[in-house]
N, C-alpha and C positions, 0 to 999 in steps of 0.2 A: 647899127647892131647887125651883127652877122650873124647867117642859118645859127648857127653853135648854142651863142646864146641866147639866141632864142625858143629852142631847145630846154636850154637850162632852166630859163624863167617857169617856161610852163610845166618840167618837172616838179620845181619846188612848190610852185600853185596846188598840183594835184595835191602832194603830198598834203603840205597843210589842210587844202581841201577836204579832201577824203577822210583822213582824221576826224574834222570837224560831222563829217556827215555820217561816220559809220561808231564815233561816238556812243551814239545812242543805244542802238546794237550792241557794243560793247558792256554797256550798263545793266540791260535785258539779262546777257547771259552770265553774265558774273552773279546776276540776283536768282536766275531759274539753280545754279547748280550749286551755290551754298545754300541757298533754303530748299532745295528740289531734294537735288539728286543725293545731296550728303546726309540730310537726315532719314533719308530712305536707304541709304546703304549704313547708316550707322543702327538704323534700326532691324538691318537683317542681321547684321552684326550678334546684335543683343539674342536674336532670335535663335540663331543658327547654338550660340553659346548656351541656352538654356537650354537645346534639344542633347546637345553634347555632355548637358550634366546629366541631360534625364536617361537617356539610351548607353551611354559608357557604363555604369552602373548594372544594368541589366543585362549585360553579356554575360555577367554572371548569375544570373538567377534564370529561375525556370518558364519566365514570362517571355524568354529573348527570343522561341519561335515560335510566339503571338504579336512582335513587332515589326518595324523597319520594313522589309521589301514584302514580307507578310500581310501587313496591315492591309492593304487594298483588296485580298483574297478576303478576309475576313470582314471587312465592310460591304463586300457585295454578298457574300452570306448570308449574313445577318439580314440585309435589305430583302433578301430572296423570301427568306424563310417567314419574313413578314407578310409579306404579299400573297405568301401561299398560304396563311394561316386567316387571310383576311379573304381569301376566295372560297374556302372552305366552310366559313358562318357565313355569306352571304345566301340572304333564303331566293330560292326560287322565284323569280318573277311571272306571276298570269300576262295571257296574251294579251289583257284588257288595261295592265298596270302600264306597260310597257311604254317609255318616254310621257308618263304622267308627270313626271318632277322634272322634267326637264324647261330651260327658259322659255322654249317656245309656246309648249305647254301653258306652262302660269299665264304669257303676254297672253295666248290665245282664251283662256281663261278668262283674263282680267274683260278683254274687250267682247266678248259673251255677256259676262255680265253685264256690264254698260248697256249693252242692248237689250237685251231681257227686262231691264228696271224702264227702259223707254215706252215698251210695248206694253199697254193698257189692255187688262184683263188678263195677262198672265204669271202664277207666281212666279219668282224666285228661283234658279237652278238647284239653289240647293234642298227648297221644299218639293220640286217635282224627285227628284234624287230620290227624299227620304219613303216619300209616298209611295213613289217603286217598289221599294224595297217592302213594305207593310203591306201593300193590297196583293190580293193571291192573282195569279197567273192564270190565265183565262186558256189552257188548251185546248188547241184545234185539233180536233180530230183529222186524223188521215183519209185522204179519199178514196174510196173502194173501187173498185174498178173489176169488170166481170172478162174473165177469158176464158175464149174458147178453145179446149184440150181435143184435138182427135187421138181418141184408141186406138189400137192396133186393129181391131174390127171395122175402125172407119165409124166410131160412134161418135158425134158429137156433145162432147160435157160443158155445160157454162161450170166454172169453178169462179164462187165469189170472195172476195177475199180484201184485204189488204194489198196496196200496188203491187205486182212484182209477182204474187203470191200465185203459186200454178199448181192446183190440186192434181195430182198424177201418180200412177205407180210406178214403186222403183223397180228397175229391170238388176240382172244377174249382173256382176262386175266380176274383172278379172285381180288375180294377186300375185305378184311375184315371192314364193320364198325365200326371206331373207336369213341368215344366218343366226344361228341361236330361235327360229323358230317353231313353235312345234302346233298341233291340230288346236290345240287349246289355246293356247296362246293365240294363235288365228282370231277363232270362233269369239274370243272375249273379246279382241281390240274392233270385230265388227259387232256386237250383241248378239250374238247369233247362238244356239248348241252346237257343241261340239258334234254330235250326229247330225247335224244338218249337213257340216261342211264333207264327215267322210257321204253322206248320202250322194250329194251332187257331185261328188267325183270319185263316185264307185271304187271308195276305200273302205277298208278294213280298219277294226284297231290296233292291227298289228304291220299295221302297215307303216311306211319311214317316207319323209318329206327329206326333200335335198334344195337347196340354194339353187336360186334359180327356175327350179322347178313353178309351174302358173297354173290357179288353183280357179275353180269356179267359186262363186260366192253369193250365195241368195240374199236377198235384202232383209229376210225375214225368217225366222226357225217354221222349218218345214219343207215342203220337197217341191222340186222343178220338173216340171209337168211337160213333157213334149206330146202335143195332141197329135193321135195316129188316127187313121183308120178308123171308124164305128165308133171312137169313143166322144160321150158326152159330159155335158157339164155333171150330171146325176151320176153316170158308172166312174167318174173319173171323183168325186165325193165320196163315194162308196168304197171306192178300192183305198183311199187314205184315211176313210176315216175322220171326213171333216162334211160341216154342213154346206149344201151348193150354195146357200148366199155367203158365207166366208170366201168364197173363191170369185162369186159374181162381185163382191163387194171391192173387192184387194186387187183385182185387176178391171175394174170400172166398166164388168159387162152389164148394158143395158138389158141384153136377149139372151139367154143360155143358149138361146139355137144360133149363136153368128161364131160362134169359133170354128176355125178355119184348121184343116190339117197341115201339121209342120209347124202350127206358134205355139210360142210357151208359156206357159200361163204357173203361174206361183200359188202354189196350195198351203196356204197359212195356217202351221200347226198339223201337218199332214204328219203320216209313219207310212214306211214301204211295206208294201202288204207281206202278211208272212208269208215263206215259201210253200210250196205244196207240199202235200206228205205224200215222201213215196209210199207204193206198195212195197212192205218190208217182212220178209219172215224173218225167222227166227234164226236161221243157217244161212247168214250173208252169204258166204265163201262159197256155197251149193245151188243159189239158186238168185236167179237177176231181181235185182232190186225195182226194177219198174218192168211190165210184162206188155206195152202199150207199144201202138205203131213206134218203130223206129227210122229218123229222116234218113234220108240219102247219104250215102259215103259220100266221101272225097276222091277223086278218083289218085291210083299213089303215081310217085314221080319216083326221079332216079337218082334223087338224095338220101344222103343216111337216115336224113330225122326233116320230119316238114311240119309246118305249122299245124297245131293240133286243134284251133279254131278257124272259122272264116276270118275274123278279126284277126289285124295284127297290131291294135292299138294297145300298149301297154301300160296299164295304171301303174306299177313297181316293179322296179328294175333290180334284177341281183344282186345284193351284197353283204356283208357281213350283216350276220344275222338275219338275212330274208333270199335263203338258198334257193330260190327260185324266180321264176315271172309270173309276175299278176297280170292276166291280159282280159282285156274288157271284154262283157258280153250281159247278154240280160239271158231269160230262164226260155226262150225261144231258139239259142245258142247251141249247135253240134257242139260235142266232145271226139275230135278223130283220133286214131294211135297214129301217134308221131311216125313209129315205124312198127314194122311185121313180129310179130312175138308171140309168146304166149302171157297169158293173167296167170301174174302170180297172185296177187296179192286184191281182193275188197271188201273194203273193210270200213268203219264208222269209228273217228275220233270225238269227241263232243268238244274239245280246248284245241282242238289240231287242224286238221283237214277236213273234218265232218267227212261225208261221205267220199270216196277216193278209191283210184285204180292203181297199181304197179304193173307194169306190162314188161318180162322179160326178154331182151331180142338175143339174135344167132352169136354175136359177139360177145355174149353177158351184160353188155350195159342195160339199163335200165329206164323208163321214164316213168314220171307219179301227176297223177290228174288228180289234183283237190278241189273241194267244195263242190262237190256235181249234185245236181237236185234230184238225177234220174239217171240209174244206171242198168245198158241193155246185156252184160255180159256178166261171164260166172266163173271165176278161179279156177285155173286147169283151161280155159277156152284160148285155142287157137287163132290170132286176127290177124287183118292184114293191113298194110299201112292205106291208110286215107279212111278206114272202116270204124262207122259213129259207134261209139263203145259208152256214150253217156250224154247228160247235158246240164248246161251251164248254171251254177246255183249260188247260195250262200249259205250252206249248212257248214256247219261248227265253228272255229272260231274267223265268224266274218261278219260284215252287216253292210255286204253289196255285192250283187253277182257279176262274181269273175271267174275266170279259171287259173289254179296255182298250177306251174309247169315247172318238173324240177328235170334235170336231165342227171342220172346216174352212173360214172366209170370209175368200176375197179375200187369202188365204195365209196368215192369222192361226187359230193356234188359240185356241178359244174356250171359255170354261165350257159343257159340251152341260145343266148346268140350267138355264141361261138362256133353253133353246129345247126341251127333248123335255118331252113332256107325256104 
C-alpha cells in the first residue's frame, strides 16, 4: 500500500467516524430548535399579531397619544404620582419610634425577652412598659447654685437662683434705625415709653429719626442718670421724682454713699425736672427775660457765622420739615450770636420755639435761637458775634434741652452747616 492510499483509507475512517460521533449532537440540536426556538418564535408571532389588531385600530381614535412610544412616559407617571401620594399620608415618625419595626429590632426583641423570662424576680418587658407608663414621674428638681455678681460700685451680690441664673441690672443698649421706623415704634419693640427713648437722647417730638441713625436705649421707662459732681443718691430722687430705694434697688447699690462720679445709674419711672421759670414781664420785646449773672462770651472769629453753642454735637439734622439744627446741651449751656447784628426779634411761641431770638446781621441774613430757658438781651439791642445772648432750654414745643439753630438768607431757610464754622 502506498502513501496515497493510505491517505484514502484514513479519510474514509474519519468520515464514517465522525458521523458516528457528532451523531448525537446532531439529534440535540434538531430537538432544542423545533421544540425551542420555533414555538417561541411562533409565539411572538401570535403576539406581535394581536398588538397589531389592538394599536392599528386606535390610530383612529382619541386614545392613540395615550399609547405606543407614549406608554412608558405615562407608566412612570403614574408610578410617580403614587409614591408621592404615599409620602404625603405617611405620619411623622418620633425619635424613640424610629427603626422599632425594623428585623433587627423584633430579633433584638425576641432575644430580650428570652432573657428577661430567665432572670428570676423580674417581670416581663412588657409589664415593666405598661407600669411606666401608669406611675407618675418623680421630678428632680434643678440644682441652685449661688453667684457672685460685682456692681459697678465694687459691691459684692450673692444672687440665688436657678443654674445659670445671674440676678443683675440691665445697662443702656445701643439701636440702629432701621427704615420704616419711628420713636414708637422703637419704644414698643423694647417695652419702654415713648418719652423715655426721646429723654435719653435729648429729642424732641418733633424731632425726625433717619436710617441708620443710633439711638440710646434704657432697659427700663425712666431716665439715665450720669452722676456729676455733689450729686447724691437723695438729690438725684428728688430731682426725678422717684423714691431713693427704686434707684438703690434697680441698680443693686448696697450703700447710697458708694456712687462714684461719671457712672450711670437708671432712675426707674423718673420725669426730667421741669425747666426753671424765667423772670418774665409782660413786654418781652422791652425788657430781658432773665436779669441774673450772664456767663462769659465766646471770644468772635473771622468767619461769617460760628457755632452758637460750646457743643457741636447734633441731635437733628436739617431737613425737610426740620429747617434747622438741634444741637445738644443741657440748661448750664451759653447761647452765643452766631454773628454781630442787631435783636430783632424775642419772643415766646408755646407749639413753636418756646422762648427765642432773631438776630439781624450787616448783610440782612438772619439767625433764630429756639427753646432758650433764659434770655439776657432785649429787641433793638446791639451784639457782637461770640456774645452769650441766652441759654440752653426746653421751653415750648420740646421735652429735652437743646438749641434750635436756623440760619436765614433772603427769606430762605438754610442748612446753617453750610456756613458756621
Amino acid at each position: 500500500m502506498n502513501l496515497f492510499e493510505g491517505f484514502k483509507a484514513l479519510g474514509v475512517f474519519l468520515k464514517k467516524g465522525g458521523l458516528f460521533v457528532l451523531k448525537p449532537f446532531s439529534f440535540i440540536t434538531k430537538t432544542l430548535f423545533n421544540y425551542g426556538l420555533v414555538p417561541l418564535y411562533q409565539l411572538y408571532r401570535k403576539i406581535k399579531k394581536i398588538g397589531h389588531d389592538i394599536f392599528v385600530p386606535l390610530r383612529q381614535s382619541f386614545l392613540y397619544p395615550f399609547v405606543g412610544k407614549h406608554l412608558a412616559i405615562i407608566v412612570l407617571a403614574t408610578v410617580g404620582s403614587i409614591v408621592a401620594v404615599n409620602n404625603i399620608n405617611l405620619r411623622v415618625a418620633e425619635a424613640q419610634q424610629i427603626g422599632t419595626h425594623s428585623v433587627a429590632s423584633a430579633i433584638n426583641y425576641n432575644l430580650n425577652a428570652d432573657i428577661e423570662e430567665t432572670i428570676e424576680g423580674v417581670p416581663p418587658r412588657e409589664e415593666r412598659l405598661f407600669a411606666s407608663i401608669i406611675s407618675p414621674v418623680q421630678a428632680t428638681p434643678l440644682p441652685t447654685m449661688t453667684i457672685a455678681t460685682q456692681t459697678r460700685t465694687g459691691n459684692i451680690i450673692a444672687a440665688g437662683g436657678a443654674a445659670g441664673a445671674i440676678d443683675k441690672p440691665q445697662d443702656v443698649t445701643s439701636y440702629t434705625v432701621q427704615g420704616g421706623d419711628t420713636i414708637s415704634t422703637i419704644a414698643e419693640r423694647f417695652n419702654i415709653s415713648t418719652q423715655t427713648v426721646l429723654w435719653a437722647n435729648s429729642m424732641s417730638e418733633t424731632d425726625y429719626i433717619k436710617p441708620g441713625q443710633t439711638l440710646k436705649i434704657p432697659p427700663v421707662s425712666g431716665i439715665v442718670h450720669e452722676v456729676a459732681s455733689g450729686d447724691t443718691v437723695a438729690s438725684i430722687a428728688k430731682k426725678y421724682g422717684v423714691s431713693e430705694d427704686a434707684i438703690l434697688d434697680y441698680n443693686k447699690l448696697a450703700d447710697a454713699s458708694l456712687i462714684e462720679k461719671g457712672e450711670t445709674l437708671i432712675v426707674p419711672g423718673g420725669k426730667p425736672p421741669e425747666p426753671p421759670k424765667p423772670v418774665v414781664t409782660r413786654s418781652v420785646a422791652s425788657n430781658p427775660i432773665y436779669s441774673g449773672s450772664v456767663p462769659a462770651s465766646a471770644p468772635a472769629t473771622s468767619v461769617r457765622f460760628m457755632w452758637p453753642t460750646p457743643s457741636h454735637r447734633i441731635n437733628q439734622y436739617f431737613r425737610y420739615g426740620h429747617t434747622g439744627l438741634d444741637i445738644d446741651g443741657d440748661f448750664s449751656s451759653p447761647i452765643y450770636a452766631s454773628a454781630a447784628g442787631v435783636v430783632s426779634k424775642v419772643a415766646y411761641l408755646n407749639y413753636g420755639y418756646g422762648y427765642h431770638i432773631i438776630i439781624t446781621h450787616a448783610d440782612g441774613s438772619q439767625t433764630l435761637y429756639g427753646h432758650a430757658s433764659k434770655i439776657f438781651v432785649t429787641q433793638g439791642q446791639r451784639v457782637n458775634q461770640g456774645q452769650t445772648i441766652a441759654m440752653v432750654g426746653t421751653t415750648g414745643r420740646s421735652t429735652g434741652t437743646h438749641l434750635h439753630f436756623e440760619i436765614i438768607i433772603d427769606g430762605r431757610k438754610l442748612n446753617p452747616l453750610s456756613y458756621i464754622r
